[in-house]
C-alpha positions in Angstrom: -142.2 103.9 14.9 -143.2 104.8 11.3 -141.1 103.2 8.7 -139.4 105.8 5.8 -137.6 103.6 3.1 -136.0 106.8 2.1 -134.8 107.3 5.6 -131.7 105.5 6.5 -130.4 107.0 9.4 -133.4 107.2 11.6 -136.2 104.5 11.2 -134.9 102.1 8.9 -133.6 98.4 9.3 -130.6 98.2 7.1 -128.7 95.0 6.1 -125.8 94.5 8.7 -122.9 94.4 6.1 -120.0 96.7 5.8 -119.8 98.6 2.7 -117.7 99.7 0.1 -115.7 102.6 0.1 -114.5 104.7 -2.9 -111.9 108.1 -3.0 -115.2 109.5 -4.9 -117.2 109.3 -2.0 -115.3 112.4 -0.7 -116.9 114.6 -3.9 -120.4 116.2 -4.1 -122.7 113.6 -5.1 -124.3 115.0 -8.1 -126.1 111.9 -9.4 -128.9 112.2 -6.6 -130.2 115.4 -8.2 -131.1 113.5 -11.1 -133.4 111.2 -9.4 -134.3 113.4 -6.3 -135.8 116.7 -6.6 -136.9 117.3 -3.0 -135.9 119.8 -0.5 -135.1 116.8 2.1 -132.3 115.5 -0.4 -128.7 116.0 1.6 -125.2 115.4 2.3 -123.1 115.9 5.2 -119.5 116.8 6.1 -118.5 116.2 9.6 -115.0 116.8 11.4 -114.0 117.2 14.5 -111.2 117.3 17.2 -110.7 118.0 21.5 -107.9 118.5 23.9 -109.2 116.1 26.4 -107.0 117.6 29.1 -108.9 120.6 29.1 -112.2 119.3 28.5 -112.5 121.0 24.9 -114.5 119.7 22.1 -115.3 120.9 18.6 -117.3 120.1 15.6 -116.7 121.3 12.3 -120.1 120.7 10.4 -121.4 121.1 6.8 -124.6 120.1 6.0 -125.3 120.9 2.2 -129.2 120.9 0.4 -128.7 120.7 -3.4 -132.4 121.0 -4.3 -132.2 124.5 -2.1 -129.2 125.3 -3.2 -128.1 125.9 0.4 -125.6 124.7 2.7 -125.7 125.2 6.7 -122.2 125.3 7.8 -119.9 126.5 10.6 -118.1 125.7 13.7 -118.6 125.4 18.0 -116.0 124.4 20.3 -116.5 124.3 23.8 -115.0 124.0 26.6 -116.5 121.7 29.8 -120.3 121.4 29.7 -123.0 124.3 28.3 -126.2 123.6 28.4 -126.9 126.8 26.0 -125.2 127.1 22.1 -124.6 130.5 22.1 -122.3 130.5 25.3 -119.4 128.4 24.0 -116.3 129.4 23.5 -116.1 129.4 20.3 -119.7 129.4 18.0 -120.5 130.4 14.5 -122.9 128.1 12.8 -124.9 129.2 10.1 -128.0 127.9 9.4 -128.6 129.5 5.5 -125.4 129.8 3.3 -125.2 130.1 -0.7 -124.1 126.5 -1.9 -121.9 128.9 -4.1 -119.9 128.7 -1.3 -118.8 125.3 -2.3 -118.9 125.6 -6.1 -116.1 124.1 -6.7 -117.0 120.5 -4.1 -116.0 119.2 -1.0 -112.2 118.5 -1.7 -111.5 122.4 -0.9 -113.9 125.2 0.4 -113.9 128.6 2.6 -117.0 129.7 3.5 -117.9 133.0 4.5 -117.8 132.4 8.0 -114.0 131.8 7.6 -114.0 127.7 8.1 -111.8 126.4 5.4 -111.6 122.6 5.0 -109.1 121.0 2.6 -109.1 117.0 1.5 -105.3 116.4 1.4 -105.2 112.9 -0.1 -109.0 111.1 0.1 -109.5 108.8 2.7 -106.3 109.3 4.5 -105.7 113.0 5.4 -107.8 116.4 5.8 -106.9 120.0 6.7 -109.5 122.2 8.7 -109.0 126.1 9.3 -110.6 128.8 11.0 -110.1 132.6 12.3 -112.1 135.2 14.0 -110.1 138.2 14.4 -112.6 139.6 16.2 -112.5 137.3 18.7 -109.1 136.1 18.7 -110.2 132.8 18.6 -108.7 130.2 15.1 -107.7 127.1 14.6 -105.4 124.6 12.1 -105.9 120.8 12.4 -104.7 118.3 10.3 -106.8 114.9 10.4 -104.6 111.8 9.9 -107.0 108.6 9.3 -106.4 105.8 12.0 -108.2 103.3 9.8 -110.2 103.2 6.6 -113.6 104.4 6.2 -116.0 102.5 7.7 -119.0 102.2 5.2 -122.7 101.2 6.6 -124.3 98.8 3.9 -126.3 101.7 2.8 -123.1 102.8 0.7 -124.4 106.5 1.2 -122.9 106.9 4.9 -119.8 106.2 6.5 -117.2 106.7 9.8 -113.9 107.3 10.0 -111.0 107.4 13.3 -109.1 109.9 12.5 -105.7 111.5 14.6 -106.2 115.1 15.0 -103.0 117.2 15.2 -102.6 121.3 15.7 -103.6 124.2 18.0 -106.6 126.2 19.1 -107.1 129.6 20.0 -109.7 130.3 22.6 -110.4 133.9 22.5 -106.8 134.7 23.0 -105.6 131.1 24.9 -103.8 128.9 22.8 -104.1 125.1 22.8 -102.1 121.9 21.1 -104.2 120.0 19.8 -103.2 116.0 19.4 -105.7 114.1 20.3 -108.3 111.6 18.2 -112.0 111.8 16.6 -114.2 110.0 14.4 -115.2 112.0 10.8 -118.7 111.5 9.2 -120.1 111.4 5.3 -123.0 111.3 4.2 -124.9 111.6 1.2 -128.3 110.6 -0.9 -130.2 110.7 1.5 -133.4 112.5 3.1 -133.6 113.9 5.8 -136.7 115.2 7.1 -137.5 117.8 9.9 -140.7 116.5 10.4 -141.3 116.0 14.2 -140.9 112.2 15.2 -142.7 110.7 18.4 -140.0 108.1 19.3 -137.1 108.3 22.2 -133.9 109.6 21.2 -131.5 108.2 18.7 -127.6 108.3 19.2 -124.5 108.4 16.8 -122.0 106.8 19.5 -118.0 106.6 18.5 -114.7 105.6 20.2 -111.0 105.5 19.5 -108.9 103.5 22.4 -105.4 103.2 23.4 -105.3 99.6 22.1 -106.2 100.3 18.9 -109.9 99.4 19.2 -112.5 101.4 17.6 -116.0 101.5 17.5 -119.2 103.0 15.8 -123.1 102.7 16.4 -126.4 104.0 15.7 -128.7 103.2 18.5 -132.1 103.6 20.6 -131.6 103.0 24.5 -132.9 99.2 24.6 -135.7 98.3 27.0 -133.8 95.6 28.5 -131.5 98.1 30.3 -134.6 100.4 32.5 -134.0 103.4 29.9 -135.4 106.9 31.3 -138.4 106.6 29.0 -139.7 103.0 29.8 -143.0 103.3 29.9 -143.7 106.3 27.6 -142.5 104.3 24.4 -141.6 101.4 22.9 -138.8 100.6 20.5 -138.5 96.6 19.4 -135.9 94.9 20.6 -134.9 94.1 17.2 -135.3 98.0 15.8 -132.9 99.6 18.7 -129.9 98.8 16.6 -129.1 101.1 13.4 -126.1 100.3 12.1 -122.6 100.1 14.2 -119.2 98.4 13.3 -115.8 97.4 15.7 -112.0 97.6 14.1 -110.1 95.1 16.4 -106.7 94.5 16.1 -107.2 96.3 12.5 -109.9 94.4 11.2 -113.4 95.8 11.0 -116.6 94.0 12.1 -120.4 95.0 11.8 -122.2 95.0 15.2 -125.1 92.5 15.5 -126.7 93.5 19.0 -126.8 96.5 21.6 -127.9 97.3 24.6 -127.8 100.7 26.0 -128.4 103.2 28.8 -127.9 106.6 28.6 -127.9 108.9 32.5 -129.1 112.8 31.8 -128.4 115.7 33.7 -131.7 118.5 34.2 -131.1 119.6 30.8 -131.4 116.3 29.1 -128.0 116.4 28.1 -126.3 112.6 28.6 -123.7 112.4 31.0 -123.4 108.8 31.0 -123.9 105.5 28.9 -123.4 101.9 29.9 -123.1 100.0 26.2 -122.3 96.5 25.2 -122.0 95.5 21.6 -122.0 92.1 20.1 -120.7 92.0 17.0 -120.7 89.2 14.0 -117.9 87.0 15.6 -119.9 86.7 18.4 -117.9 89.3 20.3 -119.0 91.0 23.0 -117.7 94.4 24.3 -118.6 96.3 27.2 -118.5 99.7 27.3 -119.0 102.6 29.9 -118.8 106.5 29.2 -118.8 109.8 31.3 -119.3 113.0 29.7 -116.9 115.3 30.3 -117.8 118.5 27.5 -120.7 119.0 25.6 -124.0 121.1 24.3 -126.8 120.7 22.6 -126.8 121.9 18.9 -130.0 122.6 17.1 -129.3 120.9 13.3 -132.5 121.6 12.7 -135.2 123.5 14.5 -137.3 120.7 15.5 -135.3 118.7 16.7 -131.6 119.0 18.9 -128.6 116.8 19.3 -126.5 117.1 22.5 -122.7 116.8 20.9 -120.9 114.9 24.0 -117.2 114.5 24.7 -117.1 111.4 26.3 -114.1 109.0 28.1 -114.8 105.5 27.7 -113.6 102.3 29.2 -113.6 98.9 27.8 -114.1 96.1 29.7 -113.5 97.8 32.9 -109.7 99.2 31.9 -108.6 100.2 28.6 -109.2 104.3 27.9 -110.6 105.7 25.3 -112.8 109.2 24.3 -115.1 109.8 21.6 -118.4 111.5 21.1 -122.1 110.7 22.1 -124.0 112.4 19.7 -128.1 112.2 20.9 -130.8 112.9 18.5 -133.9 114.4 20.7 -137.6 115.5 19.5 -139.9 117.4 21.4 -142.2 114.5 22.5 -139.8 112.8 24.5 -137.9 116.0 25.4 -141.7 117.1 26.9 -142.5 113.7 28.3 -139.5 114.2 30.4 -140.1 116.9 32.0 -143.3 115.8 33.1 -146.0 117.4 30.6 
């Protein structure tokens, strides 16, 4: 895999060390543009929320460009599994948007799309909005933190559990909404759209009924027969990103994965066997099925299946949270036998 120092997220081996967290990290990070002028300069705004009873998931996205002056920015929920964007139940995601729309920062927009997103007190509790009249299909949530932010040692990138409390409108079918999902910040980075010749990449998260929480960035691991075996290689010592466990309230940074991830025909996961190992020495052993999903294109050369997923720890204890897996065309191509 080629190494970008600029590149967090994707291809670099960051120190595994929580980081710090500050109420500023919710504002529009100016100070990059001072140092940075190119296009691949961003920061990100993720929420979320599901009814898991009914197998519906959502994702409220922003994804601003400074140096383009352009934000992409909108909203899908769905509802069970589609293996196409434009059939869900609820999609409007738009790829080129003024950053005028957000003029005044992060802490309170409405784009023209009609997604409204409010910071209520930083770190602690969020409002999201939206309403197509035209569809009969809106939502209100109000995002409660579980925990604190959870802050990779990068400092520009962190994770949140958050209790997510409302209603939906499905094109006329209403929907309460209590139910729990992890939020996502970013900033100062780059992200590229080059094409990348490596397996996929997944942002992982779960929130369980004990209490325990967890986060990681990771490459399926050799050890555990992955789909591609064979086709590439990923070090045993590169497969792990970044990840972190709260247990019992206290946060940890993951040491070790391993991982295997099941797909359906349209390469969308439908299952992952995990176990993480954190710095205690701690290991955790997790198992998911995918019960809602899609695949959403953040970018045209790549796609990211967006997975509902209920877990189980250690063979008992619930839990849901997303599987979020970063595909490129050489593997999505090598799969299907070309």
């Amino acid at each position: 895999m080629a190494e970008r120092a600029d590149d967090h997220y994707i291809t670099r081996e960051i120190d595994k060390r929580m980081g710090v967290w500050d109420p500023k990290n919710e504002e529009i990070q100016h100070q990059y543009r001072e140092t940075s002028k190119s296009i691949e300069l961003n920061e990100t705004q993720q929420f979320g929320f599901s009814v898991f009873e009914h197998d519906i998931h959502a994702l409220i996205y922003t994804w601003y460009h400074p140096n383009l002056n352009l934000i992409s920015s909108g909203v899908m929920v769905v509802q069970g599994i589609r293996p196409f964007v434009p059939g869900l139940d609820i999609h409007d995601y738009r790829m080129y948007l003024s950053a005028d729309e957000i003029k005044n920062g992060l802490r309170h927009f409405k784009t023209s799309s009609n997604l409204e997103v409010e910071v209520l007190e930083p770190g602690v509790k969020f409002r999201t909005k939206y309403l197509d009249k035209e569809r009969n299909s809106s939502f209100d949530i109000v995002h409660t933190a579980i925990h604190p932010p959870q802050v990779w040692s990068s400092n520009v990138h962190f994770e949140q559990p958050m209790r997510n409390v409302g209603e939906v409108v499905i094109r006329g079918k209403r929907y309460d909404v209590n139910g729990t999902q992890t939020r996502d910040r970013s900033w100062g980075e780059m992200r590229s759209e080059v094409p990348r010749n490596i397996p996929p990449i997944c942002w992982i998260t779960g929130i369980f009924d004990n209490g325990f929480c967890f986060h990681t960035t990771a490459f399926d691991t050799e050890d555990m027969d992955p789909v591609w075996k064979g086709k590439f290689h990923v070090p045993p010592e590169n497969a792990l990103r970044f990840g972190w466990v709260v247990v019992d309230g206290k946060s940890a940074v993951v040491r070790k994965v391993r991982k295997h991830t099941d797909y359906d025909s349209h390469l969308l996961p439908t299952r992952m066997v995990l176990e993480l190992t954190d710095e205690h020495n701690r290991t955790f052993k997790i198992s998911g099925e995918c019960t809602a999903g899609y695949p959403f294109h953040v970018w045209h050369n790549s796609r990211w299946p967006i997975m509902l997923t209920r877990w189980t720890l250690d063979g008992k204890v619930g839990g849901w949270g997303d599987i979020q897996d970063g595909q490129w065309a050489d593997w999505i191509l090598s799969m299907s036998g070309r």
